[in-house]
C-alpha positions as CSV (number, residue, x, y, z in Angstrom):
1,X,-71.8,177.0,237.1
2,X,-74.4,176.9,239.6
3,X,-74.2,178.5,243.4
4,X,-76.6,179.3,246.1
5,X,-75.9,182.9,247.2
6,X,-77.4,184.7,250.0
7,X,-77.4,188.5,249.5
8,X,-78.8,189.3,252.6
9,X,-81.1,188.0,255.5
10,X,-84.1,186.2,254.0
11,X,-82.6,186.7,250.0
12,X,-81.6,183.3,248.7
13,X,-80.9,182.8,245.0
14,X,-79.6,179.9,242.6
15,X,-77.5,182.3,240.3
16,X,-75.1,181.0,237.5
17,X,-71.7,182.0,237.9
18,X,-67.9,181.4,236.1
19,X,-66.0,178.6,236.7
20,X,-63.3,179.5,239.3
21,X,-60.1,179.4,238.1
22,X,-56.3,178.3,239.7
23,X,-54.3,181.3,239.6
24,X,-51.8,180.8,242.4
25,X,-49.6,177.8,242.5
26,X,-50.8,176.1,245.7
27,X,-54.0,176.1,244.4
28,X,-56.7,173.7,243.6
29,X,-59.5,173.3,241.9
30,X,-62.6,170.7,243.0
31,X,-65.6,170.2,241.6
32,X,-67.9,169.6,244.4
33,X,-70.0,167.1,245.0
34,X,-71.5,166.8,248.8
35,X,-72.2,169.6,250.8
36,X,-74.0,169.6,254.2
37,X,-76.4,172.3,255.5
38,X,-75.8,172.6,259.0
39,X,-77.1,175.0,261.6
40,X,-75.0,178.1,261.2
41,X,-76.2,177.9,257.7
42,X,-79.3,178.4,258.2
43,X,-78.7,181.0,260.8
44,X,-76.8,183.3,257.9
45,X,-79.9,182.6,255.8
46,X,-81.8,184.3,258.6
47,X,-79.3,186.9,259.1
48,X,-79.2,185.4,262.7
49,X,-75.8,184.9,262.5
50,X,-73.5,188.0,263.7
51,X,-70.3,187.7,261.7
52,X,-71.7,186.6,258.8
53,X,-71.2,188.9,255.4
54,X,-73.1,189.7,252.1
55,X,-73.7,188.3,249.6
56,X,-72.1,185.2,250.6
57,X,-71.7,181.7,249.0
58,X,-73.0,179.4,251.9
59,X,-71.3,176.2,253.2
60,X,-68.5,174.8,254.8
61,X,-69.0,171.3,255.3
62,X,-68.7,168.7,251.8
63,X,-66.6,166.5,249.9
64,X,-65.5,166.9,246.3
65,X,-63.2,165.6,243.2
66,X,-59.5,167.1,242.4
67,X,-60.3,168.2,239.1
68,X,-56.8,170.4,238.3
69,X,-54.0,171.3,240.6
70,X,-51.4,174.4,240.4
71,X,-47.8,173.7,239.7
72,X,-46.7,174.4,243.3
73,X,-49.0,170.7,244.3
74,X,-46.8,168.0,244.1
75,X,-48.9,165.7,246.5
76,X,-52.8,165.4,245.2
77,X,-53.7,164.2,241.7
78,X,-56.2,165.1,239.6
79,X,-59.2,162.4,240.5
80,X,-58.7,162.8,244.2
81,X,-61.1,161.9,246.5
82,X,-61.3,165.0,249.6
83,X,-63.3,167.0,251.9
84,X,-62.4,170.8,253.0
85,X,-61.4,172.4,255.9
86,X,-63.6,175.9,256.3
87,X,-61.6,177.8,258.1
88,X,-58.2,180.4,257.4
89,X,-56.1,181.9,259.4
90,X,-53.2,184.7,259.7
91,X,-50.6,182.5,261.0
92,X,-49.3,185.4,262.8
93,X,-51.6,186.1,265.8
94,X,-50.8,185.2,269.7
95,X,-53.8,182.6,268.8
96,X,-51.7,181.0,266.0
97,X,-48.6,181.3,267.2
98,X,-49.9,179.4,270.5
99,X,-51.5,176.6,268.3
100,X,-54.6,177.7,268.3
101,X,-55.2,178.7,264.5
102,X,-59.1,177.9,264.9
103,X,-59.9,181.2,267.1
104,X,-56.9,183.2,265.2
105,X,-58.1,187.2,265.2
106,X,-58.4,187.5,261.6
107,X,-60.2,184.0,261.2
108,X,-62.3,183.4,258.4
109,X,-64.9,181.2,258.1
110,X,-66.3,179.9,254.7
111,X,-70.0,180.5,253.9
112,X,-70.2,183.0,256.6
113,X,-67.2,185.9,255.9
114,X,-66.0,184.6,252.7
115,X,-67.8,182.7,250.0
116,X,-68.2,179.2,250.9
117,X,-68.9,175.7,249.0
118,X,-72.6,175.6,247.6
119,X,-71.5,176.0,244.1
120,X,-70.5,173.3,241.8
121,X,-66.8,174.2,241.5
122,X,-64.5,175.8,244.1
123,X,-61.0,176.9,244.2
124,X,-59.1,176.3,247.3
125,X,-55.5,176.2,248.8
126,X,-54.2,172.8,248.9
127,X,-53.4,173.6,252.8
128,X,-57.3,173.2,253.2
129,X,-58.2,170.1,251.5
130,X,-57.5,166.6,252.8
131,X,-57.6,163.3,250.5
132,X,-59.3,160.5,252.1
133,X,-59.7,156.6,250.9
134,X,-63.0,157.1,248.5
135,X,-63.4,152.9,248.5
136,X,-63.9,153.6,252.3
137,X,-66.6,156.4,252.0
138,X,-68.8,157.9,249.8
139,X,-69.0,161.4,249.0
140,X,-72.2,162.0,250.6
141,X,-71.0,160.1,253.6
142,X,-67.4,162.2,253.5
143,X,-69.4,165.3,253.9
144,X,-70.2,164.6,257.4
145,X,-66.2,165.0,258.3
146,X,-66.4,168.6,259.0
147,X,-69.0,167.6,262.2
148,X,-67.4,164.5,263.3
149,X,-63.8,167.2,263.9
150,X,-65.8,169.1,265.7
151,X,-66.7,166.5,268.2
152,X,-62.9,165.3,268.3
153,X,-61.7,169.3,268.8
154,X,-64.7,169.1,272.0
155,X,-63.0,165.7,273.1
156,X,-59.6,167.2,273.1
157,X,-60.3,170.4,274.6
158,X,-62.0,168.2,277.5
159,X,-58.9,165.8,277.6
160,X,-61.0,162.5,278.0
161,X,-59.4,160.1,279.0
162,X,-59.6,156.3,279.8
163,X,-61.9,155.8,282.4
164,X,-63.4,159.3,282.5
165,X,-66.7,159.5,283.5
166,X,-68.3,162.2,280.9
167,X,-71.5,163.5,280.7
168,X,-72.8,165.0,277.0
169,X,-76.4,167.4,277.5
170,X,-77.9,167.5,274.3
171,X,-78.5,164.1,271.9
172,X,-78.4,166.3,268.8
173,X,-76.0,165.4,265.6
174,X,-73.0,167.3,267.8
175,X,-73.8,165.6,271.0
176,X,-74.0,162.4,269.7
177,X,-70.9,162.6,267.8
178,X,-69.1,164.0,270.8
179,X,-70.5,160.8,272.8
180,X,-69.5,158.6,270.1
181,X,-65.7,159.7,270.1
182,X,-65.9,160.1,274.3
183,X,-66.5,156.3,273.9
184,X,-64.2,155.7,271.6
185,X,-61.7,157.1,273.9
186,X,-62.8,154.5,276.4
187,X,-65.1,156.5,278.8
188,X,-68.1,155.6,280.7
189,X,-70.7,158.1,278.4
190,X,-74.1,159.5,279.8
191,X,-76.2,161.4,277.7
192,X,-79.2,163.9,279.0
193,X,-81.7,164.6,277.0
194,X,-85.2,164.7,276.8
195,X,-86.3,163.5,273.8
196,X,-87.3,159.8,274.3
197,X,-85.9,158.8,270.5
198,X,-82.4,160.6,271.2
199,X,-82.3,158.5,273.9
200,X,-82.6,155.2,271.8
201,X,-80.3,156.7,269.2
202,X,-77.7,157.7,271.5
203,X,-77.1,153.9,272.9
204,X,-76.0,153.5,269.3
205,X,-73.8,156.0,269.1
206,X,-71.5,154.6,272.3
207,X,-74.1,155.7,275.5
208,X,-73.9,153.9,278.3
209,X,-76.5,155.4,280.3
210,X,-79.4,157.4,278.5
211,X,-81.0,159.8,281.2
212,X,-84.4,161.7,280.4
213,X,-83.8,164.3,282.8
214,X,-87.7,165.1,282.6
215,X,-88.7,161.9,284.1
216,X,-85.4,160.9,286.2
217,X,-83.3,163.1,289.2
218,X,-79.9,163.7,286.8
219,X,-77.7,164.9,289.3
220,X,-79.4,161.8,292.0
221,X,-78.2,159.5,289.0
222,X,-74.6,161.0,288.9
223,X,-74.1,160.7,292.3
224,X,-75.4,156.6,292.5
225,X,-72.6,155.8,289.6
226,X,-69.8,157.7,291.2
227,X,-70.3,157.7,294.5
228,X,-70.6,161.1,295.2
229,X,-67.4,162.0,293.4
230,X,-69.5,163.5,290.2
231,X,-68.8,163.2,286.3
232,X,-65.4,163.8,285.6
233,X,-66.1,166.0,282.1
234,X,-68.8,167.6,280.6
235,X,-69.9,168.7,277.6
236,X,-73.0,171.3,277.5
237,X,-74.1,170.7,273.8
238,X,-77.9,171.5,274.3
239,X,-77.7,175.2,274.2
240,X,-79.2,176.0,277.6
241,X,-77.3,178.7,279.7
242,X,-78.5,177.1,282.7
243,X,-77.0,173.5,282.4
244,X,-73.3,175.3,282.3
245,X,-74.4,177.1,285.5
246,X,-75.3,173.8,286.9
247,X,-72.5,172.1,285.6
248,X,-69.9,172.8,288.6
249,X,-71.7,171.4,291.2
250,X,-72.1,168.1,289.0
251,X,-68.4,167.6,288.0
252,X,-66.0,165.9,290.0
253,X,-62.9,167.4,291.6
254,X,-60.5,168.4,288.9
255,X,-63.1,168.3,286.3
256,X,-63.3,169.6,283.5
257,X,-66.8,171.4,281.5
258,X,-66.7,171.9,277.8
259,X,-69.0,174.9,276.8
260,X,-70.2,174.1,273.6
261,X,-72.7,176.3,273.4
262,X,-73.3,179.3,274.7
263,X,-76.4,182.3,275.0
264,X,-77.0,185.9,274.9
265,X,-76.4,187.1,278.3
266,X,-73.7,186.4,280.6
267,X,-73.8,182.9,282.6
268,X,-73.6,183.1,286.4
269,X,-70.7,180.8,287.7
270,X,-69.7,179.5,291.2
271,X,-66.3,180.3,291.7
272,X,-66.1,179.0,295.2
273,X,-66.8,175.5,293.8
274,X,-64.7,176.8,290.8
275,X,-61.7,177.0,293.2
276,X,-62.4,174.4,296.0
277,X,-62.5,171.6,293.5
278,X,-59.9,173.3,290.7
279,X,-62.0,172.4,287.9
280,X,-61.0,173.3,284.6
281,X,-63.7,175.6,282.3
282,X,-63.2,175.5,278.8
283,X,-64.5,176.9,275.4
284,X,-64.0,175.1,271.6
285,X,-64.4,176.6,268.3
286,X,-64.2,174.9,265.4
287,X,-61.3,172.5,265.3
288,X,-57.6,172.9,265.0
289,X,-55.8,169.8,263.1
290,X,-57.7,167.4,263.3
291,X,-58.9,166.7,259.7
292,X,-56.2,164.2,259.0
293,X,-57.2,162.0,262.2
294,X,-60.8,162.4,261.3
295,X,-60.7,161.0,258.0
296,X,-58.9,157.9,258.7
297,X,-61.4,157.3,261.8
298,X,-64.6,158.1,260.2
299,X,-64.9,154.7,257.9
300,X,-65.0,153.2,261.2
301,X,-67.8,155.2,262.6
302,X,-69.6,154.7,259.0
303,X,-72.6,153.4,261.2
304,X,-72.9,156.5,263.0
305,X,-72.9,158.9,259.9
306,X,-75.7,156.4,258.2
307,X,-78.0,156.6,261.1
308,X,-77.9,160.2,261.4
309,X,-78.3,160.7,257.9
310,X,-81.9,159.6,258.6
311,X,-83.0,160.4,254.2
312,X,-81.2,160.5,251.2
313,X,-83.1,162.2,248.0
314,X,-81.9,162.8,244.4
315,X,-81.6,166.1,243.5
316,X,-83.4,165.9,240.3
317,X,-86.8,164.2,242.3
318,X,-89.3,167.2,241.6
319,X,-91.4,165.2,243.9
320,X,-91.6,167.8,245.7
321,X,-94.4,166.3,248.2
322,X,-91.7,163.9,249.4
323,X,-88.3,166.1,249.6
324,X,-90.6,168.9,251.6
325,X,-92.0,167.1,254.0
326,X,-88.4,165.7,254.8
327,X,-87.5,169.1,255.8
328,X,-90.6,170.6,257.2
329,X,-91.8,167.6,259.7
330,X,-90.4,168.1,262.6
331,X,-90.4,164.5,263.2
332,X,-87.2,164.0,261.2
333,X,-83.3,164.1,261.9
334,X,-80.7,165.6,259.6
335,X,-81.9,164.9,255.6
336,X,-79.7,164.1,252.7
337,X,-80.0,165.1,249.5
338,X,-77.8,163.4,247.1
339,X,-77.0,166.0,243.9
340,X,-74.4,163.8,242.0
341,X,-77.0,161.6,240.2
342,X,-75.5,158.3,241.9
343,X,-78.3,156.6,243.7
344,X,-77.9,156.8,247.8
345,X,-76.6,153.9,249.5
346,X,-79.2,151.7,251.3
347,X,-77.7,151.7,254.7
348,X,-78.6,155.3,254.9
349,X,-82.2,155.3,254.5
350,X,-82.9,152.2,256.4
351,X,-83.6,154.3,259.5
352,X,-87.2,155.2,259.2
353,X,-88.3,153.7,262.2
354,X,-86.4,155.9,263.9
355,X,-88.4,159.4,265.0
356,X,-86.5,162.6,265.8
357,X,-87.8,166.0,266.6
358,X,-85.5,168.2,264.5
359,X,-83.1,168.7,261.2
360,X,-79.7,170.1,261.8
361,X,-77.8,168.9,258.8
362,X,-78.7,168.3,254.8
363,X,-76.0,166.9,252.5
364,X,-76.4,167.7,248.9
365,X,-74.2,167.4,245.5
366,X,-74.0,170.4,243.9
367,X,-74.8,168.9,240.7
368,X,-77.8,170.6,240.4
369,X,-80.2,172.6,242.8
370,X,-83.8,172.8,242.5
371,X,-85.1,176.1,243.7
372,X,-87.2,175.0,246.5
373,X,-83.9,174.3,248.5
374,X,-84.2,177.9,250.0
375,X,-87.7,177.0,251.2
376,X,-86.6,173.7,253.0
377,X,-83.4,175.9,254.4
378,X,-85.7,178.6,255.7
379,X,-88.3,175.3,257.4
380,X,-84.9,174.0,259.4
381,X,-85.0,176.9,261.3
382,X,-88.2,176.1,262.7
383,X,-86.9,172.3,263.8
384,X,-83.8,174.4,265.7
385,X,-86.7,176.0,267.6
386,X,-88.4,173.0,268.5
387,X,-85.2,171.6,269.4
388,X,-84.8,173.8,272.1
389,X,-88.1,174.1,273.7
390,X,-87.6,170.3,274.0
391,X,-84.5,171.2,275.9
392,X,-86.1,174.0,277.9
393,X,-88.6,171.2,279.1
394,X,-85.6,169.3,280.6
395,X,-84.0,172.3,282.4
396,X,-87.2,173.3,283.9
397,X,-87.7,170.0,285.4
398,X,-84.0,169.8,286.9
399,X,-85.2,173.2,288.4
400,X,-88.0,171.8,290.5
401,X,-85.4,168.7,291.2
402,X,-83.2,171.3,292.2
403,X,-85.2,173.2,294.7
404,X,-86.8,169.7,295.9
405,X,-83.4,169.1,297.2
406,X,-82.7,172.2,299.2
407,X,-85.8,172.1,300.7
408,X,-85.4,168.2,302.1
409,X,-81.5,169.8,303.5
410,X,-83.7,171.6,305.8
């Protein structure tokens, strides 16, 4: 079978491999047939990322078919639509014991410490797959479960509630998807961000109020809507260590910031408005759980998944003109390419109208994989970058804003 191993930072290769084989009861084996290429991907690729290990199969978001099942698996059927859950844990720890399996100390993550699921076949336990409805999704569409728990882990580490004011910083695939549940949840969603075609595309994922913070006084807009009370959550999701540090004199009493992010060096924080207004500071990792919740909400965010899947390409197109300048013009989105021969639903390549200034995600089959997947890997790195100069733009700006304001105190 095929895989796409990465033997150290920069070394990508398309080796053939043996099939996997069940050899412990609980086990199963899938044959696998979406796979997304997400950030950290691309970071192990660049040996960017700091836990990752070589060689290592990459991936850890996708969808696949139950193609045999051990003799301890009473409850999944050969022919069995699911997607994966990329994470193991010891069940042991403090972490675990408390509940909190996701950041356990001897977690492992797939495609980063142990091999993960760009190969055509995989053997997991059958603790780590979850069936979903396949009339409801496709596989392609199925692969994008794995982000959308992220974004419901953020939500319930935030605690949003009914009614919540919440403000999301970044309109990237994760922000978005974090704005689309916050809405869900029946809050009053605002996303910064200064990318004009974000700020179309996040009034479709739920936004109520799109602010560029480039062109408009953020934290003047925060206080107009609550009346001086501030946002009641936020969710730093563009990667900037200044927003966080800004962040506590934006939220409300009792408030509650979500770090989604975070950067090199340590971030400054303001304890004194820390304490005065008993706000609530709060990491997320992964997700915990919530894969079974995930796929029975996800058909009804189907919408959503299409319009950030912004281009679907078989894997056997050697138009190679087309696929790589999907994933080398920084005018795109997140790029789909479908490897299980099936030809890609309509709805999610109807979006081309829509510009956007970087690629976070690609969903492939694993069917088959044309070599110059490496190259288009290596290019996404380059649309993270422009990413966050965008960003950097927006957080300079709130600077001036910023210092504009003390100055007018006195």
């Amino acid at each position: 079978m095929k895989a796409i191993v990465v033997n150290g930072p920069g070394d990508m290769q398309l080796v053939e491999r043996p099939m996997p084989e069940i050899k412990e009861p609980n086990q199963v084996l899938v044959k696998v047939h979406a796979a997304g290429i997400c950030g950290s991907d691309v970071h192990v690729y660049h040996g960017s990322n700091p836990y990752a290990k070589y060689p290592v199969v990459l991936g850890h978001e996708g969808s696949g078919e139950v193609i045999a099942v051990g003799e301890g698996v009473t409850d999944l059927k050969p022919g069995a639509s699911v997607v994966f859950e990329p994470i193991t844990y010891c069940g042991k720890c403090y972490a675990c014991r408390c509940g909190h399996h996701n950041v356990c100390r001897e977690l492992k993550v797939l495609g980063c410490i142990v091999d993960g699921i760009f190969q055509e076949y995989v053997v997991m336990p059958r603790s780590q797959v979850y069936e979903y409805d396949a009339s409801k999704m496709t596989y392609q569409q199925a692969a994008l479960c794995e982000p959308f728990t992220i974004g419901l882990q953020a939500n319930w580490r935030g605690d949003v509630r009914p009614g919540d004011v919440v403000l999301v910083h970044g309109g990237g695939p994760i922000g978005l998807i974090v704005a689309n549940i916050a809405k869900s949840r029946g809050a009053t969603v605002i996303v910064s961000e200064p990318n004009e075609s974000r700020l179309a595309m996040a009034k479709d994922f739920g936004a109520d109020y799109s602010i560029n913070p480039m062109k408009e006084d953020l934290d003047a807009f925060i206080n107009k809507l609550t009346d001086g009370e501030g946002v009641n959550v936020i969710f730093e999701a563009a990667g900037i260590p200044a927003l966080l540090a800004h962040a506590t004199s934006q939220l409300s009493p009792a408030g509650r910031l979500v770090a989604m992010t975070f950067g090199k060096e340590p971030i400054p924080v303001n304890f004194k408005e820390i304490n005065a207004k008993e706000l609530t500071i709060l990491g997320t990792r992964h997700q915990y759980q919530k894969f079974p919740e995930v796929v029975k909400i996800l058909p009804d965010h189907l919408k959503e998944v299409d319009e950030i899947t912004t281009h679907v390409f078989k894997a056997e197109d050697k138009s190679d003109s087309a696929v790589y300048k999907s994933r080398t013009d920084p005018t795109q989105y997140i790029v789909v390419v479908n490897f299980d021969g099936s030809e890609p639903k309509e709805e999610s390549i109807e979006h081309d109208e829509i510009i956007y200034d970087r690629t976070d995600r690609v969903v492939f089959d694993m069917e088959s994989v044309p070599a110059y997947v490496r190259d288009r890997l290596a290019a996404a790195t380059l649309k993270l970058v422009s990413g966050i100069k965008s960003q950097v733009g927006g957080i300079e700006q709130m600077k001036v804003q910023t210092e504009a304001r003390k100055a007018r105190k006195f």
